[in-house]
VOZA-623528 format. One line per 2 residues: number of its first residue (from 1); their letters; for each residue x, y, z of C-alpha. Coordinates in Angstrom, 3 decimals. Layout:
BEGIN
NUM	A	X:Y:Z; ...;
END
This chain:
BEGIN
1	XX	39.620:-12.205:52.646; 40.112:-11.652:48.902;
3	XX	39.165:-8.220:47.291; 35.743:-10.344:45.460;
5	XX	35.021:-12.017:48.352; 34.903:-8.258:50.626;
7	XX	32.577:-6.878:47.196; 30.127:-10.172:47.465;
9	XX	29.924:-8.635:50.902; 29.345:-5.419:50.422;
11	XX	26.491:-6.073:47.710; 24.868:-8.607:49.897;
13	XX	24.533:-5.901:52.707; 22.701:-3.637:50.033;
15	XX	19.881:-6.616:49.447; 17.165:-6.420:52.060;
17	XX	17.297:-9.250:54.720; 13.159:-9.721:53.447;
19	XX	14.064:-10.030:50.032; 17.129:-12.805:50.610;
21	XX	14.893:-14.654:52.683; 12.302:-14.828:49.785;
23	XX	14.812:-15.899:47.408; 16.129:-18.665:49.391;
25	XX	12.435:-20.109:50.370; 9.733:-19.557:47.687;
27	XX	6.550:-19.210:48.844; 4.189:-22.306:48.273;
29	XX	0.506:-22.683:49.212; -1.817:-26.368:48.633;
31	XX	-4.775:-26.070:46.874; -8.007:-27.673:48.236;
33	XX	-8.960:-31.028:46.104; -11.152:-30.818:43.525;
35	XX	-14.166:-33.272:43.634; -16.970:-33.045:41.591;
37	XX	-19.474:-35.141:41.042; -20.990:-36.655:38.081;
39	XX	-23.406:-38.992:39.385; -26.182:-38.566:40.428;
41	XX	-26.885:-35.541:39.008; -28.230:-32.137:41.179;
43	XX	-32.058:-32.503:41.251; -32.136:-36.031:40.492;
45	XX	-34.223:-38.544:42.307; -33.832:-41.851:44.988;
47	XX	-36.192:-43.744:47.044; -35.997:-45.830:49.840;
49	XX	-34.408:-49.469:48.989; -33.260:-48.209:45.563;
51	XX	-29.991:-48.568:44.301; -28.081:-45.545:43.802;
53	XX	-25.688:-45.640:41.823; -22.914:-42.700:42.066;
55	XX	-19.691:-41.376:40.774; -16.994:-39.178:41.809;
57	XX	-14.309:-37.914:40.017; -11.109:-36.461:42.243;
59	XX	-7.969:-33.993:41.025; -5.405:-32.949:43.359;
61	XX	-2.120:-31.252:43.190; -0.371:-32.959:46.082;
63	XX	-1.506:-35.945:45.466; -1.885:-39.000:43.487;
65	XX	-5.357:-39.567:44.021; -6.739:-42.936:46.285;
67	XX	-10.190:-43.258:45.128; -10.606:-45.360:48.771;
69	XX	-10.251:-42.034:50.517; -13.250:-40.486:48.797;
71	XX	-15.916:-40.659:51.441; -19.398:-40.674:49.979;
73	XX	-22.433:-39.985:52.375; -26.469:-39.821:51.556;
75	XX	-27.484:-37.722:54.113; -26.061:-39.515:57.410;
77	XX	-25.624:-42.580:55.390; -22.180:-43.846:54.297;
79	XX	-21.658:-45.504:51.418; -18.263:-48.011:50.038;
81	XX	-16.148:-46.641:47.285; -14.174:-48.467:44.911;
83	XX	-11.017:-47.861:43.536; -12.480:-46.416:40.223;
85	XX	-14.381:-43.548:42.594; -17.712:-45.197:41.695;
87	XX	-19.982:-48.039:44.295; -23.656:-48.329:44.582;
89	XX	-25.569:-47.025:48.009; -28.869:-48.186:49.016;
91	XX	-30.851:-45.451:50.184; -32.409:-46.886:54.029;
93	XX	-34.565:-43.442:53.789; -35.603:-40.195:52.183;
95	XX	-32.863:-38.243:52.104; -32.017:-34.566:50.248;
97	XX	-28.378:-34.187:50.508; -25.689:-36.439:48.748;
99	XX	-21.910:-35.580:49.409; -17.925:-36.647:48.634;
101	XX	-15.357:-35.346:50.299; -11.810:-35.726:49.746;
103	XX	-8.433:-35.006:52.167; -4.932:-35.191:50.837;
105	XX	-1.634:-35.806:52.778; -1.319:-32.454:53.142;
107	XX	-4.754:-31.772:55.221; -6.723:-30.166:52.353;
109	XX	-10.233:-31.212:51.865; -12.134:-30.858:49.111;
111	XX	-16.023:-31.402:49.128; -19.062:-31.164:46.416;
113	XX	-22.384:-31.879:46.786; -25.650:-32.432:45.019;
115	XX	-29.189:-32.312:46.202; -31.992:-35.153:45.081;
117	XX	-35.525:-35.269:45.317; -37.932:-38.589:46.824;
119	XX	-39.544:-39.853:43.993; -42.997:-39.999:45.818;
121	XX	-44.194:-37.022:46.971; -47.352:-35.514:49.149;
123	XX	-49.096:-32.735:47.438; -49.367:-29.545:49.858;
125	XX	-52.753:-30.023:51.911; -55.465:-27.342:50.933;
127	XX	-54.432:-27.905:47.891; -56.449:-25.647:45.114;
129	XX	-58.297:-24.112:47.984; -56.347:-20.919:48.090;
131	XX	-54.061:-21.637:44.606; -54.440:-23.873:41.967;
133	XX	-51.008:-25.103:41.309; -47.523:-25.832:43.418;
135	XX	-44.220:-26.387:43.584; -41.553:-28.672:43.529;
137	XX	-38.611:-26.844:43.305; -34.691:-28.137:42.030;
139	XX	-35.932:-31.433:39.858; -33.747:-32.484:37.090;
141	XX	-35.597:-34.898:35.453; -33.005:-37.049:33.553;
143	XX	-33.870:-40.380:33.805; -37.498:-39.990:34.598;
145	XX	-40.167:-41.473:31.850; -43.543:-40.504:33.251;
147	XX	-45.377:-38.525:36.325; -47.725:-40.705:38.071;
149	XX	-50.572:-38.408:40.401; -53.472:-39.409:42.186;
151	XX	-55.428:-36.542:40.747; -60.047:-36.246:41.322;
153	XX	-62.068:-33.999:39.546; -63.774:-31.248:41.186;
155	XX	-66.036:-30.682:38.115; -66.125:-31.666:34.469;
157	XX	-63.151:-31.164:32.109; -60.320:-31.175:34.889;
159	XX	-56.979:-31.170:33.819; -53.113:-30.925:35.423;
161	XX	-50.190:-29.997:33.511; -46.577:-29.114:34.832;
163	XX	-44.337:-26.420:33.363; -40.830:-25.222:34.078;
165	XX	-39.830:-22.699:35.944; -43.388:-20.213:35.459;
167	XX	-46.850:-21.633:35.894; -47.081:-20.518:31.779;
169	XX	-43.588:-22.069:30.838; -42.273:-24.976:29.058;
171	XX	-44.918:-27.719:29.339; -43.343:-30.354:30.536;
173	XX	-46.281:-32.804:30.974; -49.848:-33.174:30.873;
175	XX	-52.132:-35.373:32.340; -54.921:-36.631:30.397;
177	XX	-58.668:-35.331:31.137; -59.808:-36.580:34.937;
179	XX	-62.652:-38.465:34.649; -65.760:-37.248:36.738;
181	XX	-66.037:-40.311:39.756; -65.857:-38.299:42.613;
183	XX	-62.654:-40.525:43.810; -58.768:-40.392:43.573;
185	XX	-57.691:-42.075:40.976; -53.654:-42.594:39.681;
187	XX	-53.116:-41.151:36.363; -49.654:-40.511:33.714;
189	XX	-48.359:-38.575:31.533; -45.386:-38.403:29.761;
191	XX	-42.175:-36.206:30.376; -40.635:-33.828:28.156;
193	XX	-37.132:-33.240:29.838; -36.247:-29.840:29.740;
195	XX	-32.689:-30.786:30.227; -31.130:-29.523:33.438;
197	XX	-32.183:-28.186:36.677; -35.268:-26.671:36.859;
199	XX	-38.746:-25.349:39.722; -41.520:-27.418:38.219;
201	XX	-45.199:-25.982:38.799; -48.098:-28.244:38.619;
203	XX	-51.522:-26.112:37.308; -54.548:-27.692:37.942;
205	XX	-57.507:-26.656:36.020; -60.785:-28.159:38.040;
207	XX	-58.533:-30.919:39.706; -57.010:-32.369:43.281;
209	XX	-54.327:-34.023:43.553; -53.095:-36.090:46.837;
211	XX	-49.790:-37.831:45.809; -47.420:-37.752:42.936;
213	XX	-44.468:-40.199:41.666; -41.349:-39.366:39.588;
215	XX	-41.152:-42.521:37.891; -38.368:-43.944:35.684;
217	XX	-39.406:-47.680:34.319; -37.151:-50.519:35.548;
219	XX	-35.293:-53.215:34.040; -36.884:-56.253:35.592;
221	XX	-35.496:-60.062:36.059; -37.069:-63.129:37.159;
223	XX	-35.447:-65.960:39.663; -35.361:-68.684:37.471;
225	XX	-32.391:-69.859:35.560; -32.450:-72.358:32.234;
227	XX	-32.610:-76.305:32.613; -35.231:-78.787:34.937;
229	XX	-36.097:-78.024:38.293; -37.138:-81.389:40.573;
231	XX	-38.809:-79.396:43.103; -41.515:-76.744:43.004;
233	XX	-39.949:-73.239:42.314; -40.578:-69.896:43.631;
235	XX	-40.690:-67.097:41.160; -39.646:-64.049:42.389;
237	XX	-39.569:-60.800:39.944; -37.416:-58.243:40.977;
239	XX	-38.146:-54.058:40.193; -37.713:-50.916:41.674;
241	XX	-39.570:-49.669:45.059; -42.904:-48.274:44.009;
243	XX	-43.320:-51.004:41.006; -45.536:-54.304:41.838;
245	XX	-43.885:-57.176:39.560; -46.302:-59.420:38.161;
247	XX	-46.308:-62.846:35.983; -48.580:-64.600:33.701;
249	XX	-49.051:-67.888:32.468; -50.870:-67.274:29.730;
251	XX	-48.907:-65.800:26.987; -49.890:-62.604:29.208;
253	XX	-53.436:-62.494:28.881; -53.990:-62.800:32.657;
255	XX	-51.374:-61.274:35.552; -51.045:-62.502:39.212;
257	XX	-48.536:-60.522:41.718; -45.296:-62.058:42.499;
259	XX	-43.722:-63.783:43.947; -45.906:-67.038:42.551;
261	XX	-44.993:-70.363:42.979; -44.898:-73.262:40.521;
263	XX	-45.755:-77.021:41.306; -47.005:-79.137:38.912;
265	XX	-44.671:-81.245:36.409; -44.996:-79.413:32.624;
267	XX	-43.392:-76.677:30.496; -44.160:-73.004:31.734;
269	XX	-44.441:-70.406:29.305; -43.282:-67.734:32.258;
271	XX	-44.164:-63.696:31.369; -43.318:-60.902:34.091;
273	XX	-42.910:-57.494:34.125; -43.701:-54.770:36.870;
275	XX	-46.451:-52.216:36.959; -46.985:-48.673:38.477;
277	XX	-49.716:-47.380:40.360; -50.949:-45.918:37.096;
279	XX	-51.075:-48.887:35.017; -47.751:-48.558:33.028;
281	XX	-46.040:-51.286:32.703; -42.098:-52.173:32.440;
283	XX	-40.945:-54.458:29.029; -42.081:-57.742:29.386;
285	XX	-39.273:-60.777:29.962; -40.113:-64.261:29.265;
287	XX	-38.201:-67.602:29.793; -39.249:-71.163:30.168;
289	XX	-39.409:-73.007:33.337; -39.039:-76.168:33.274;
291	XX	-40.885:-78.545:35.724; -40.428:-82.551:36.025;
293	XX	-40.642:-83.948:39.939; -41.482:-87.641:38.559;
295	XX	-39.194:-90.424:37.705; -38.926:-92.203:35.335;
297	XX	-40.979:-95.755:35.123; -40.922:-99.085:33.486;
299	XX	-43.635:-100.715:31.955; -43.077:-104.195:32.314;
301	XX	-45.412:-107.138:33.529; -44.679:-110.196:35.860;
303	XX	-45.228:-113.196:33.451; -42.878:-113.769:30.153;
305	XX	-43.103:-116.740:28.030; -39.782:-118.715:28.020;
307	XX	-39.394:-118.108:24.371; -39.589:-114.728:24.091;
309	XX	-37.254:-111.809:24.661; -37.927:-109.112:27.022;
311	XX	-37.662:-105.711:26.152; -36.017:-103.189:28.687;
313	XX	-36.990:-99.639:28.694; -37.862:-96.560:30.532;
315	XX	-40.422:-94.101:29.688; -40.375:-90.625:30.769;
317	XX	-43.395:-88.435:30.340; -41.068:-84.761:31.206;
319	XX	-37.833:-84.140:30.659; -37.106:-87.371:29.055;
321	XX	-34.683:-90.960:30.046; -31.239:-89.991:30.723;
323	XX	-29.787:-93.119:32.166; -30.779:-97.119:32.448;
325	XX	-29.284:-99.665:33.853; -30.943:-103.190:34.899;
327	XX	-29.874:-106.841:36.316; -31.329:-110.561:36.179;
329	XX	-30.448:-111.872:39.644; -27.638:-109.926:40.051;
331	XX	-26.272:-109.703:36.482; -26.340:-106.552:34.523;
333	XX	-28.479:-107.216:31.450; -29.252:-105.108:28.298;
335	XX	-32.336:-105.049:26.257; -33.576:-107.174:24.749;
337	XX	-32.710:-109.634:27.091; -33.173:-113.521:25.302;
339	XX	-35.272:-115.448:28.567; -34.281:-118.610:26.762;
341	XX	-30.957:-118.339:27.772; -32.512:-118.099:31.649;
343	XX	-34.279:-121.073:33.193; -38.020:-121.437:33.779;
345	XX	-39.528:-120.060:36.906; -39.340:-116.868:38.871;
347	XX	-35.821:-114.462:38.831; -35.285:-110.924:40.453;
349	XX	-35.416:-108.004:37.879; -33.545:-104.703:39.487;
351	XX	-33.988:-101.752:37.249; -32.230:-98.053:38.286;
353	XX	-33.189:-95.493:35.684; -32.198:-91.617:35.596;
355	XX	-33.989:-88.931:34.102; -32.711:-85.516:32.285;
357	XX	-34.028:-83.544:35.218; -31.898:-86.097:37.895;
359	XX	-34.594:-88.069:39.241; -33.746:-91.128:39.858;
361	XX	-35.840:-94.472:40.527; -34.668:-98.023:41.889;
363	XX	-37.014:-101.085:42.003; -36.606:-104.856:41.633;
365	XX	-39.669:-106.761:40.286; -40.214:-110.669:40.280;
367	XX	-39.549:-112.122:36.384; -41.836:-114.949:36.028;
369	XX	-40.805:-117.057:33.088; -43.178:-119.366:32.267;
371	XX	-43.521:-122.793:30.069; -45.882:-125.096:29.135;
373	XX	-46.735:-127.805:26.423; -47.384:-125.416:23.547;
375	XX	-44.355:-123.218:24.665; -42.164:-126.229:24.219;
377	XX	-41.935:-126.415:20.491; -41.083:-121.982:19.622;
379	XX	-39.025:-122.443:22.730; -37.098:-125.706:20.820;
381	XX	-36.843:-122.927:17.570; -34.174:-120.881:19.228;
383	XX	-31.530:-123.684:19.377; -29.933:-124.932:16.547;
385	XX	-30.982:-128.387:16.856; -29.978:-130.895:14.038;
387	XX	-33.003:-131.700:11.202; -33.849:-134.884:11.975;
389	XX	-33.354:-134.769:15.917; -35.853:-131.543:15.187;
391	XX	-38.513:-134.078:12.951; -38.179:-136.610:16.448;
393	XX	-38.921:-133.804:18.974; -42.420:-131.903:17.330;
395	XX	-43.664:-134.804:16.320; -43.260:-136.346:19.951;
397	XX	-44.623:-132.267:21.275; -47.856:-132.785:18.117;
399	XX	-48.837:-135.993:19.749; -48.640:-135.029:23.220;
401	XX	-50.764:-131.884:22.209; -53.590:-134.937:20.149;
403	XX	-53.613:-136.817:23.130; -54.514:-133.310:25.479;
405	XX	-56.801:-132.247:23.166; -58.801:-135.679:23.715;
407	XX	-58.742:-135.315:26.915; -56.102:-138.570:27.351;
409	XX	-53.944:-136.958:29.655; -51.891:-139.991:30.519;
411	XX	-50.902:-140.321:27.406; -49.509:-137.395:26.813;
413	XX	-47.370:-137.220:29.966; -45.721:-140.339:28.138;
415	XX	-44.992:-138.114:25.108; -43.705:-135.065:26.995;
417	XX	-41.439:-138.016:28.772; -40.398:-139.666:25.334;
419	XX	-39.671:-135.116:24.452; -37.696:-135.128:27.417;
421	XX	-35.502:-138.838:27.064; -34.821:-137.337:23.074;
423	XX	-34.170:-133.468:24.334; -31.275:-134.979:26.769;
425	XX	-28.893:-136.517:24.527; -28.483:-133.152:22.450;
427	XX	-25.232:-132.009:22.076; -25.673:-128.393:22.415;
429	XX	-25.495:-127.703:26.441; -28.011:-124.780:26.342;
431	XX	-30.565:-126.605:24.156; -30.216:-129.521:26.080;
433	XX	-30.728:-127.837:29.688; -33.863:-125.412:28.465;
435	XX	-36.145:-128.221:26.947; -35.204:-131.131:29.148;
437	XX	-35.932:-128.749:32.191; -39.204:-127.172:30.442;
439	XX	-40.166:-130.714:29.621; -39.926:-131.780:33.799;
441	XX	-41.589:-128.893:34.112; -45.108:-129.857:31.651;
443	XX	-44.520:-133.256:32.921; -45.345:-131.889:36.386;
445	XX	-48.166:-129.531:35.162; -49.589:-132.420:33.564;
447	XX	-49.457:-134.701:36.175; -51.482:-131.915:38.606;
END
């Protein structure tokens, strides 16, 4: 060994074998997790069936934190946590105590929790027999509008207020004068948040109460959505538990409880909103529902005179005609549809017509087109049929009409027939088939 390496030695026996050891492995310790959290706040409130929305924030020195691992619990109740340490719970029952806890790789927990009051509340029994006020201790009321209480008077001028902390300190609501009946009745006043956590005593002056509500006024919907509905709809309001939804009609001047249900076809001018046991209300929505369970129809009778055209068209009486679509023995046809062009006598009309709301309708009709003596000459007006071949054929249809106005029927069949003999030998196809078959046709009528 080299004379530095026998002086390393000798120095390194002078060094305590504690104080080596402490060198070579520092000492290092894990600090628990810290989880706090921020909603809902200490002294706040829940209720049975209403949302509770919560959030936890985590810091760790181990760790990157897994928001996952954060287990939330109401009570015995667990509740899902996202990856942002926030989720919603749904409270099943009253419950006090609402926890997060969080354990790192290296086994450290770290746990915070927050206490919360039941909005409704039972006021102690005897009540103002022995004292006239009470308690409800560790209420933050952030969040909280108005105190509802079912308060009687036990003689004139009875009155509740609640303070903070001291049955003399900060008012932080007063109820309005109880009115002499002799019954319970629900009445509200207004909060003035003290901010924070705080023992809130309720004086009564002359009154009893029974029950009280922390109430904080909901945001309200309503289960209908924009456009036509083609069945009756259920309208369903939803609120917060101890709110009764409600919807009107009327512009509001009248309120039924929901859920209501409409029927009839028409525009509803829908109101809702919720109310307390007290008589405040939430903000009042409105929307239009829309209502049309009737199809379209077409106004259209049986007999048309050959000459004529025939208008096609729906009419729609709710949410208006969306589609239309018709045939003449099979053909699709548009309005106005020139009978003219159609031979005498009795066709199938098919019309299938859509409305904006989706209701469809399908019928087919019998078309009657009809003729006669005094149809023959407007019906001869739609062809272009040369001048003097025209001249020939009224005066032939005038003195057919002379002879059935004298009552010389015979002689007017020989007329029609003369009409007919002239109407064959025109050129145009379509003239030629409509009058000589309209003539056959009088002939026949005629001849009855």
């Amino acid at each position: 060994m080299s004379r530095s390496g026998r002086a390393l030695l000798g120095v390194l026996a002078l060094v305590p074998p504690s104080t080596v050891d402490a060198i070579e492995q520092p000492l290092m310790t894990d600090s628990p997790p810290t989880v706090v959290i921020e909603a809902p706040l200490d002294g706040g409130f829940a209720q049975p069936g209403e949302p509770l929305s919560f959030k936890v924030s985590v810091t760790d020195d181990v760790d990157t934190v897994d928001c996952t691992r954060v287990v939330v619990t109401y009570d015995a109740q667990v509740a899902a946590v996202g990856p942002d340490c926030t989720g919603v719970l749904t409270s099943e029952v009253d419950g006090h105590t609402f926890s997060a806890r969080y354990t790192d790789s290296g086994a450290s927990t770290g746990t915070a929790e927050v206490m919360l009051n039941p909005r409704e509340q039972l006021a102690p029994s005897g009540l103002f027999e022995q004292a006239p006020e009470f308690v409800v201790p560790h209420v933050n009321l952030a969040g909280i509008n108005h105190i509802a209480m079912e308060l009687a008077a036990m003689g004139p001028g009875a009155t509740m207020t609640v303070h903070a902390d001291t049955p003399d300190g900060a008012v932080v609501a007063s109820f309005p004068a109880v009115p002499e009946t002799g019954q319970y009745q629900w009445l509200a006043a207004d909060v003035a948040d003290p901010v924070g956590v705080h023992d809130l005593y309720f004086v009564a002056n002359g009154a009893s109460a029974r029950y009280l509500r922390f109430q904080t006024v909901p945001a309200v919907t309503a289960s209908v959505s924009p456009g036509w509905y083609t069945t009756e709809v259920p309208v369903a309001v939803s609120a917060a538990p101890l709110w009764d939804p409600q919807v009107s009609l009327d512009g509001g001047a009248t309120w039924v409880p929901a859920p209501a249900v409409l029927s009839a076809d028409g525009v509803y001018d829908l109101r809702y909103r919720a109310v307390d046991v007290a008589g405040r209300t939430t903000e009042i929505g409105a929307t239009a529902v829309r209502i049309d369970r009737t199809a379209p129809v077409v106004p259209l009778t049986r007999e048309h005179p050959h000459s004529t055209t025939l208008e096609l068209a729906a009419t729609d009486a709710g949410s208006g005609v969306a589609t239309f679509a018709a045939t003449l023995d099979g053909t699709p046809v548009t309005g106005p549809v020139e009978l003219w062009r159609y031979p005498a006598g009795v066709h199938q009309l098919t019309v299938t017509t859509t409305d904006v709301a989706g209701n469809t309708a399908t019928e087919t009709r019998e078309l009657a087109i009809t003729t006669s003596l005094a149809e023959l000459t407007p019906l001869m007006t739609r062809f272009p049929v040369p001048f003097v071949k025209s001249v020939i054929l009224r005066l032939q249809l005038m003195a057919a009409q002379h002879a059935v106005d004298q009552g010389r029927t015979g002689e007017a069949v020989t007329w029609v027939k003369a009409f007919l003999r002239s109407a064959s030998v025109l050129r145009d196809p379509a003239a030629r088939a409509a009058l000589t078959g309209d003539a056959a046709t009088v002939v026949t009528q005629l001849s009855m």
